[in-house]
C-alpha positions as YAML, in Angstrom:
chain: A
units: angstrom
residues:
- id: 1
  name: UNK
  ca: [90.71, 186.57, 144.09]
- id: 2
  name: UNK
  ca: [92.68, 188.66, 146.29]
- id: 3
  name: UNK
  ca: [93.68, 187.83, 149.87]
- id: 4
  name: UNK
  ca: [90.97, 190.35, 151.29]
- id: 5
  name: UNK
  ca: [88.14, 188.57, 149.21]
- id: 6
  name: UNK
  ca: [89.60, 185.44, 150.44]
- id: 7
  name: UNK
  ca: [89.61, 186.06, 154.23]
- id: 8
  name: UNK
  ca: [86.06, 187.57, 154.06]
- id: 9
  name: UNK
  ca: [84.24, 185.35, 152.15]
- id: 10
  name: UNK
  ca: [83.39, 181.26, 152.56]
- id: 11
  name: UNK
  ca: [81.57, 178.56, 150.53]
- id: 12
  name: UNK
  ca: [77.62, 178.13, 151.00]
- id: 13
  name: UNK
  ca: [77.49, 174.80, 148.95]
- id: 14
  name: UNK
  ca: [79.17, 176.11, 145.67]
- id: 15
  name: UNK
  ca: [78.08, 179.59, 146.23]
- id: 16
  name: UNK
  ca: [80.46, 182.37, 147.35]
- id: 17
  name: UNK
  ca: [78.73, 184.11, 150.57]
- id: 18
  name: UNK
  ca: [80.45, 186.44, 153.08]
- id: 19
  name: UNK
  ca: [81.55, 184.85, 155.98]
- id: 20
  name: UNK
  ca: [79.38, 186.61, 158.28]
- id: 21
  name: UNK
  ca: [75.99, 185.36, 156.23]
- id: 22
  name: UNK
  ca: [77.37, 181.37, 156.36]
- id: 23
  name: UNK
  ca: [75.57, 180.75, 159.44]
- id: 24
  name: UNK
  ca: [72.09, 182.22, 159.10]
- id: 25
  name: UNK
  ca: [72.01, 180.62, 155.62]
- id: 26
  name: UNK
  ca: [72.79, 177.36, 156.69]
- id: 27
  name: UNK
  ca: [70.18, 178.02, 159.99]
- id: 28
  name: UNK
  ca: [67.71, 178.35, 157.47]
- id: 29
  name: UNK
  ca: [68.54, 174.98, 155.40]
- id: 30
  name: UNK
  ca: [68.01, 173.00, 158.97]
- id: 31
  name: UNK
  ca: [65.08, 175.26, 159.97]
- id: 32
  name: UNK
  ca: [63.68, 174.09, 156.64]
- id: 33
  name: UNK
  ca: [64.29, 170.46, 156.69]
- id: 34
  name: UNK
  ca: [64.26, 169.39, 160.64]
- id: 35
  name: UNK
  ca: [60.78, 168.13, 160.68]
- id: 36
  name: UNK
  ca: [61.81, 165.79, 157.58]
- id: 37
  name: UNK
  ca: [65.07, 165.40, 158.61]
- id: 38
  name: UNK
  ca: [65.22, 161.81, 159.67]
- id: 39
  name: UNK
  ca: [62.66, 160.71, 156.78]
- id: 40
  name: UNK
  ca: [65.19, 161.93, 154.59]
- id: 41
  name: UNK
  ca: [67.91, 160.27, 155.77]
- id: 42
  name: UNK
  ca: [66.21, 156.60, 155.37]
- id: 43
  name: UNK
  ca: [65.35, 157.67, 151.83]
- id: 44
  name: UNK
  ca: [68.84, 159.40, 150.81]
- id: 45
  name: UNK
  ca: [71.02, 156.44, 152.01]
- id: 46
  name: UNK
  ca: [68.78, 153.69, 151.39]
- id: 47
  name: UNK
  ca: [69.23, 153.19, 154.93]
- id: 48
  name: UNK
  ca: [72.63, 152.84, 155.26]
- id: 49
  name: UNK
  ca: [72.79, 155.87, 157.38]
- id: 50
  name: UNK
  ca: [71.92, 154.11, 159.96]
- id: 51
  name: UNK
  ca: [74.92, 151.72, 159.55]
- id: 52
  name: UNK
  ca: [77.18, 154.33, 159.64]
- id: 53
  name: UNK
  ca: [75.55, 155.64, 163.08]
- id: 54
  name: UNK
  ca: [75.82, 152.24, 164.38]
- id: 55
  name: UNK
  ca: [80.02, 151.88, 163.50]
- id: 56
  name: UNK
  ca: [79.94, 155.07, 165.10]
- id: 57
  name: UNK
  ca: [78.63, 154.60, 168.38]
- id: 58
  name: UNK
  ca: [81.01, 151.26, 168.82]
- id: 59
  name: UNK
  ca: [83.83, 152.81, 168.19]
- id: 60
  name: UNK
  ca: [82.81, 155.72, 170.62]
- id: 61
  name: UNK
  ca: [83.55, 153.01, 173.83]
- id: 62
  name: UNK
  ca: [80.70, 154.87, 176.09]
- id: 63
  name: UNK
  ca: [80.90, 153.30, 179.14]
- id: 64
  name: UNK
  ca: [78.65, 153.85, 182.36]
- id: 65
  name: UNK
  ca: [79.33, 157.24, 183.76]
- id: 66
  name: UNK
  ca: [81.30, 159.01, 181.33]
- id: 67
  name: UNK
  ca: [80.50, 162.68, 179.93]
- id: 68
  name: UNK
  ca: [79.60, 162.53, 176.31]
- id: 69
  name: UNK
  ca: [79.00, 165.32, 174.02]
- id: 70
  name: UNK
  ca: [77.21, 165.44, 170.86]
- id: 71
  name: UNK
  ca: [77.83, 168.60, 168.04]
- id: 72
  name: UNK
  ca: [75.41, 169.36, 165.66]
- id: 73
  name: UNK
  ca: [73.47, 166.40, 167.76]
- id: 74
  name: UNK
  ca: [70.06, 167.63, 166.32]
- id: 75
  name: UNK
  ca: [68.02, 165.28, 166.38]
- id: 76
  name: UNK
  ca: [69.12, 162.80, 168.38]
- id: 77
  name: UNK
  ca: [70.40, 159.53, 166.73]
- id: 78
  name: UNK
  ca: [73.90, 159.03, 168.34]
- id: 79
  name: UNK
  ca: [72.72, 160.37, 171.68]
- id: 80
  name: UNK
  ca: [69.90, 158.07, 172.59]
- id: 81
  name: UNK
  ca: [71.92, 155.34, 172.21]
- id: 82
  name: UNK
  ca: [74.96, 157.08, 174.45]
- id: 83
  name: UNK
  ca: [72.04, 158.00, 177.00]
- id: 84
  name: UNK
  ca: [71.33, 154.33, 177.56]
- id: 85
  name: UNK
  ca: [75.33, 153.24, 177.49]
- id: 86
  name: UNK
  ca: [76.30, 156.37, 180.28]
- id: 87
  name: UNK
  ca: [73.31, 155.32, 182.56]
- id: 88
  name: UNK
  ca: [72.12, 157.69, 185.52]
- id: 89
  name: UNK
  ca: [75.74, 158.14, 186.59]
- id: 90
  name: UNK
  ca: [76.66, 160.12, 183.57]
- id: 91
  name: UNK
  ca: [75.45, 162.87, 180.87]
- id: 92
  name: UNK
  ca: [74.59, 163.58, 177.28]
- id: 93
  name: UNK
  ca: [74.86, 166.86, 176.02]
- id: 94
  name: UNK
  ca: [73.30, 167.46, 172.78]
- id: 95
  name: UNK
  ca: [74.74, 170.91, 171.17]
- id: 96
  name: UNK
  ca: [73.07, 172.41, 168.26]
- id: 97
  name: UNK
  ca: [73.56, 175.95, 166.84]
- id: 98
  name: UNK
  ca: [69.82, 175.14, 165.10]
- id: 99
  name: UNK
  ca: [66.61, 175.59, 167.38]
- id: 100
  name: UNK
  ca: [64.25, 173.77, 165.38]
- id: 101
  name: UNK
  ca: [66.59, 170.96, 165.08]
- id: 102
  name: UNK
  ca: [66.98, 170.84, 168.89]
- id: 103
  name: UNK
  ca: [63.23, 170.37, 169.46]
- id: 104
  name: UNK
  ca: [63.05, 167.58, 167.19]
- id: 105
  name: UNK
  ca: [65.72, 165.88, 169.39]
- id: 106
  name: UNK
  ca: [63.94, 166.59, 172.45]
- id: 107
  name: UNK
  ca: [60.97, 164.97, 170.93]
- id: 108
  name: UNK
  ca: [62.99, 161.69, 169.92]
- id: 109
  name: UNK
  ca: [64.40, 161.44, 173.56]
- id: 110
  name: UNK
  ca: [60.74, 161.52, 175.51]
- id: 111
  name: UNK
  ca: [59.42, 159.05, 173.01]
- id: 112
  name: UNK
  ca: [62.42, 156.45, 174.10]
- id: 113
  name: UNK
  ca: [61.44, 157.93, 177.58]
- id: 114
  name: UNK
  ca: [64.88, 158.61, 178.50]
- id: 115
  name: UNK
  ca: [65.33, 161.89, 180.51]
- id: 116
  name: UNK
  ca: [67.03, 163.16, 183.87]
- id: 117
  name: UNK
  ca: [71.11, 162.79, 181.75]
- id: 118
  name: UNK
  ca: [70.13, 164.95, 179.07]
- id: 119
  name: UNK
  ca: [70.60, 168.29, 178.63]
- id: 120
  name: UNK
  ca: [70.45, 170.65, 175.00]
- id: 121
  name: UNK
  ca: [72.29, 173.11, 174.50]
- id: 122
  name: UNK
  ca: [71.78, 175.50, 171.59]
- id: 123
  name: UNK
  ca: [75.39, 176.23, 170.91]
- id: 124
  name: UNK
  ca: [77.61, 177.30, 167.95]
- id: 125
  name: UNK
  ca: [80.54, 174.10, 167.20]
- id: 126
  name: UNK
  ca: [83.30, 177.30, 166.71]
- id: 127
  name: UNK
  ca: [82.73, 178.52, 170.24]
- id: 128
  name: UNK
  ca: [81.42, 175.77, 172.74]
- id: 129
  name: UNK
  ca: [80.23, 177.05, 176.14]
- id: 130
  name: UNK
  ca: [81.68, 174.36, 178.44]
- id: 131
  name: UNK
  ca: [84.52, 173.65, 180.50]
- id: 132
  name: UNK
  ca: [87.84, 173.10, 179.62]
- id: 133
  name: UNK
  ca: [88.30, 169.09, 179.58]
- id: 134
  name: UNK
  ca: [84.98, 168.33, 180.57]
- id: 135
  name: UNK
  ca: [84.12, 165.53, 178.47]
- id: 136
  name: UNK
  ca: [85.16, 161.95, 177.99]
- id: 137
  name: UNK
  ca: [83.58, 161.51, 174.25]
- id: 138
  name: UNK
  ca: [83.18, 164.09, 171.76]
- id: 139
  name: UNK
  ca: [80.92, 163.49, 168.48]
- id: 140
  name: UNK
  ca: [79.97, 165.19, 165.51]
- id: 141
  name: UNK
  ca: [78.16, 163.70, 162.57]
- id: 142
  name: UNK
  ca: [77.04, 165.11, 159.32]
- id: 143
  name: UNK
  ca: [77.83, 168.79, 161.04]
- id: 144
  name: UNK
  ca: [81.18, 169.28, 160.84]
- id: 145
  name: UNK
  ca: [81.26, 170.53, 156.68]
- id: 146
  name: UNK
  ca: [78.41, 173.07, 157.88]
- id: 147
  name: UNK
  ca: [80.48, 174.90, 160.01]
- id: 148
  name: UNK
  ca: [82.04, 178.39, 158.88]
- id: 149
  name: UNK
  ca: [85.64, 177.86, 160.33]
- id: 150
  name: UNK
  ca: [86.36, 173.79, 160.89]
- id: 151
  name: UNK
  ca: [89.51, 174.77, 162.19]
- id: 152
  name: UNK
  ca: [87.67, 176.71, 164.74]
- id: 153
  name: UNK
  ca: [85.36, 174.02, 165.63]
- id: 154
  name: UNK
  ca: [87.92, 171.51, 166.10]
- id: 155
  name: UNK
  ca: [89.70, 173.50, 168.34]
- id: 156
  name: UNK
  ca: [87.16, 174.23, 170.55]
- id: 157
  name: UNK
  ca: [86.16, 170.48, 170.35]
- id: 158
  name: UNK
  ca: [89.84, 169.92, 171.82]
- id: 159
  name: UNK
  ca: [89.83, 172.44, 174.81]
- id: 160
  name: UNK
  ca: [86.62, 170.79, 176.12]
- id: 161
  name: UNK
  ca: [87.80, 167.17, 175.91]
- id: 162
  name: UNK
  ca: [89.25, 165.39, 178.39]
- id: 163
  name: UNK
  ca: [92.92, 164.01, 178.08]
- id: 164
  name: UNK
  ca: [92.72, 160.77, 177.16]
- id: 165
  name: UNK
  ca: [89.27, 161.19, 175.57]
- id: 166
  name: UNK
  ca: [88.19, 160.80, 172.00]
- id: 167
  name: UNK
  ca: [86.47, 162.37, 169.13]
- id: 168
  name: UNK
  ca: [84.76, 160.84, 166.61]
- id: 169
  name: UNK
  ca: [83.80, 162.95, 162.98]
- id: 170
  name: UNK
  ca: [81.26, 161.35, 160.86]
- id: 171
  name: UNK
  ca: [81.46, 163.01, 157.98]
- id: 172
  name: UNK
  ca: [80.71, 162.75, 154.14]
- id: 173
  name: UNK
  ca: [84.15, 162.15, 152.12]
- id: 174
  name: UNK
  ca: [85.21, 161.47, 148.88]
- id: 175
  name: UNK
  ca: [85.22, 157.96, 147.08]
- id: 176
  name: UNK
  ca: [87.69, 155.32, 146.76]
- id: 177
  name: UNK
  ca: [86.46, 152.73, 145.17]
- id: 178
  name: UNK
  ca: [87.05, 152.94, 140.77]
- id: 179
  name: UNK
  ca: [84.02, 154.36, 139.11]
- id: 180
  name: UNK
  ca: [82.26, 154.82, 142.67]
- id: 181
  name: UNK
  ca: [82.85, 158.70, 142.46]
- id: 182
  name: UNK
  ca: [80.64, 158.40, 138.56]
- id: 183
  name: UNK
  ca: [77.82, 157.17, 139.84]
- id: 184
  name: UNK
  ca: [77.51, 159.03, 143.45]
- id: 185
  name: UNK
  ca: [77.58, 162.52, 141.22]
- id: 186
  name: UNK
  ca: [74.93, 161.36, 139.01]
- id: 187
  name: UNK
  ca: [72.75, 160.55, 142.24]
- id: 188
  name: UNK
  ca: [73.81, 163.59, 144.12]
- id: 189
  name: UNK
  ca: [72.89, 165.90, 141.27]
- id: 190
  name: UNK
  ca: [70.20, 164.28, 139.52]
- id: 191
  name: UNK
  ca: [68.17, 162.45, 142.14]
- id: 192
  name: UNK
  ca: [68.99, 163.70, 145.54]
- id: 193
  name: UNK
  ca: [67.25, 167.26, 145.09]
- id: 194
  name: UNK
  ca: [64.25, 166.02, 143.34]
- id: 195
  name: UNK
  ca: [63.77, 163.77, 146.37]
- id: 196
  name: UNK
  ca: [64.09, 166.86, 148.76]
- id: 197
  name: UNK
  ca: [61.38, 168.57, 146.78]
- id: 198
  name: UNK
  ca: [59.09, 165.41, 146.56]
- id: 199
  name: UNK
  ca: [59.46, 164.66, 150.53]
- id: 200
  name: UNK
  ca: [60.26, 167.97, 152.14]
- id: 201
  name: UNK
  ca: [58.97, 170.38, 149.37]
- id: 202
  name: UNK
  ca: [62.60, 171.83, 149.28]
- id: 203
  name: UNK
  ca: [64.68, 171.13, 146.53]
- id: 204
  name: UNK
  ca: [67.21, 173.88, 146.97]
- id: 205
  name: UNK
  ca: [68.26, 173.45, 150.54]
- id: 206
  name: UNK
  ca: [69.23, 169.73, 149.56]
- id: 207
  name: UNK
  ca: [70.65, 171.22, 146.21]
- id: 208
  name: UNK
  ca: [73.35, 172.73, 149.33]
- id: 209
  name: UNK
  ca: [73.79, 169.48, 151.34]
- id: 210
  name: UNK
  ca: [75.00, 167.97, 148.31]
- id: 211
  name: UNK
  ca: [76.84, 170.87, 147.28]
- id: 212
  name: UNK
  ca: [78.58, 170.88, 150.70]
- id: 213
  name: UNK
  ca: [79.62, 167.83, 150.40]
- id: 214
  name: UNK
  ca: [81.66, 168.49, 147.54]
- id: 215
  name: UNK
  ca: [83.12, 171.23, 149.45]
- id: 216
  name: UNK
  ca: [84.13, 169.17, 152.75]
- id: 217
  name: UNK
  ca: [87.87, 168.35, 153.01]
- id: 218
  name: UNK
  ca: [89.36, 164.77, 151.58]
- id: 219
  name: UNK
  ca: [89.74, 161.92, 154.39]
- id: 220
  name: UNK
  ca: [93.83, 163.06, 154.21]
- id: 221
  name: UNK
  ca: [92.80, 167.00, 154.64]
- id: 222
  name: UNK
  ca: [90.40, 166.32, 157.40]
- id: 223
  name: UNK
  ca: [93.04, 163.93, 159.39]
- id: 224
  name: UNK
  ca: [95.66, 167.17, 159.34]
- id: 225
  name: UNK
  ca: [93.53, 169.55, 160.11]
- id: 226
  name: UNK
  ca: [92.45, 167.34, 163.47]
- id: 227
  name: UNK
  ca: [95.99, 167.28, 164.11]
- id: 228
  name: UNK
  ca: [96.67, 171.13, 163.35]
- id: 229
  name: UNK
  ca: [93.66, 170.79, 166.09]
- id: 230
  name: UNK
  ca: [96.08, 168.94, 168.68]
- id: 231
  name: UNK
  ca: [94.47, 165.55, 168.60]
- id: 232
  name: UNK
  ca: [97.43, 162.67, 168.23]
- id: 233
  name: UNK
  ca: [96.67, 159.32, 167.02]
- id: 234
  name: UNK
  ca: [94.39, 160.15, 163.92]
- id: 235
  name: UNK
  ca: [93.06, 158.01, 161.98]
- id: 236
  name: UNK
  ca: [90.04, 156.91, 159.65]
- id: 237
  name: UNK
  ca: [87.53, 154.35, 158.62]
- id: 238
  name: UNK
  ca: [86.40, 154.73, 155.37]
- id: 239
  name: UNK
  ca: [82.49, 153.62, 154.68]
- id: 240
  name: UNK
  ca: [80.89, 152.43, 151.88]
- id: 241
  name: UNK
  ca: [83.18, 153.08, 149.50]
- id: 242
  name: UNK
  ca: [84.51, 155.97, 151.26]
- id: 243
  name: UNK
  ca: [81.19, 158.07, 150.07]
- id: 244
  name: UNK
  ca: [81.14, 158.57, 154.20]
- id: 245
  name: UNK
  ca: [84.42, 158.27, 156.62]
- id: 246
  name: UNK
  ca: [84.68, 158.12, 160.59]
- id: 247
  name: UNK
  ca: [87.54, 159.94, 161.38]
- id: 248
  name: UNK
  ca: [88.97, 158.88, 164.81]
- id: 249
  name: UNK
  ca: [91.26, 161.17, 167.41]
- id: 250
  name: UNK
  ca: [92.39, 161.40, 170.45]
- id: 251
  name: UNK
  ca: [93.60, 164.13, 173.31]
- id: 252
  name: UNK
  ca: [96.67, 163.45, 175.20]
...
C-alpha cells in the first residue's frame, strides 16, 4: 500500500473505507443499535459493564461544582452519576457525534429526573466546540476506537481541559491474562454477532464493534499516543483480564 492509499483511507472494523466515509458508516452502526444499546450491554458483558462504569466514575474524583464532560456520552451511564456528584453548582455536558444516541440519553436523564446541569451537545470527539480549558473532568468510554483520527480526538480533548484536570478513556484492550485472549475471540466471533441479530436484529453492525476492537491500539499504544496528546502522568488500569482498560491522564 502506498503512502497516498495510506493517508486516505482508515479501518471500518476490518474493512478498508476512505477516510471521509468512516464517520457516516459508523453513524449508521449507533443509529442502528441506540434503542438496544444498553440491553446489549447487560447481555454482552454479562454485566460486568457496569463494573467497569462504576471503577470509572471513582477514579473520575467529581466533586460538587466542577465542569465535567462526557465524549461519545450517548446514552448516559457515566453522566447521571456525575450529574448527582457536581450538584446544582456545576455541569454535565454530554457530547455525541450520533443523534439518535443523544435522545436516548436525554430519555435516561428525565427518568432519574435530573435536569437544569445538563446540557447535549451533538458534537464530533476530533473537533469539540468548547472553550479552551473549560473543563475539570474529561471522559470517554467505549468511543474513543470509533473515532476516525484518535490523535485528533485526544488533542482536542486536551485544549478543552483544564490544567490540573483529568481524563479518563474506557476503552476495550487487549488481554493479559494466558489463554484469556483464546477464549474472548471465540466469543467475539462466534457468539457476540448472533446475539446482535437475536436482540437488535443486526448482526453486522456488532460484526464491526467487535471488529473494532481488534483494531483499537494496545494499553502501551494508547498510553503514548495520550502523551503525543500532551497529557503527563499516564497511566492504566487493566480490567478483567485486560479484555477492557481505564487509561488515566492528566493536564498540567
Amino acid at each position: 500500500m502506498n503512502s497516498k492509499r495510506d493517508e486516505s483511507t482508515t479501518h471500518f472494523g476490518f474493512r478498508e473505507v476512505p477516510e471521509s466515509a468512516k464517520a457516516g458508516l459508523v453513524g449508521q452502526v449507533f443509529d442502528s443499535v441506540a434503542s438496544r444499546y444498553d440491553i446489549m450491554n447487560d447481555v454482552m458483558s454479562l454485566g460486568i459493564h457496569r463494573l467497569w462504569k462504576r471503577f470509572t466514575i471513582d477514579q473520575a474524583g467529581v466533586r460538587p461544582g466542577q465542569h465535567v464532560l462526557d465524549v461519545a456520552g450517548g446514552t448516559g451511564d457515566l453522566s447521571v452519576a456525575f450529574a448527582r456528584q457536581v450538584g446544582r453548582g456545576g455541569s454535565v455536558t454530554v457530547a455525541d457525534i450520533n443523534a439518535a444516541m443523544l435522545d436516548v440519553g436525554r430519555g435516561r436523564f428525565a427518568d432519574h429526573g435530573l435536569a437544569g446541569n445538563i446540557e447535549f451537545v451533538q458534537a464530533d470527539a476530533e473537533s469539540l466546540p468548547f472553550p479552551d480549558n473549560h473543563f475539570d473532568c474529561i471522559t470517554i468510554a467505549f468511543g474513543l476506537r470509533n473515532v476516525t483520527h484518535q490523535d485528533r480526538a485526544l488533542a482536542s480533548m486536551f485544549r478543552v481541559l483544564k490544567p490540573g484536570g483529568r481524563l479518563l478513556v474506557l476503552e476495550f484492550s487487549k488481554p493479559v491474562l494466558p489463554g484469556l485472549g483464546t477464549v474472548y475471540d471465540a466469543y467475539s466471533f462466534n457468539i457476540l454477532p448472533k446475539l446482535g441479530k437475536l436482540i437488535a436484529n443486526d448482526e453486522a453492525s456488532y460484526r464491526y464493534l467487535v471488529e473494532s476492537i481488534r483494531k483499537h491500539p494496545d494499553q502501551e499504544t494508547l498510553k503514548g499516543l495520550m502523551e503525543q496528546a500532551g497529557f503527563e502522568r499516564v497511566h492504566y488500569f487493566n480490567l478483567t483480564g485486560g479484555i477492557v482498560a481505564l487509561h488515566k491522564a492528566y493536564k498540567f
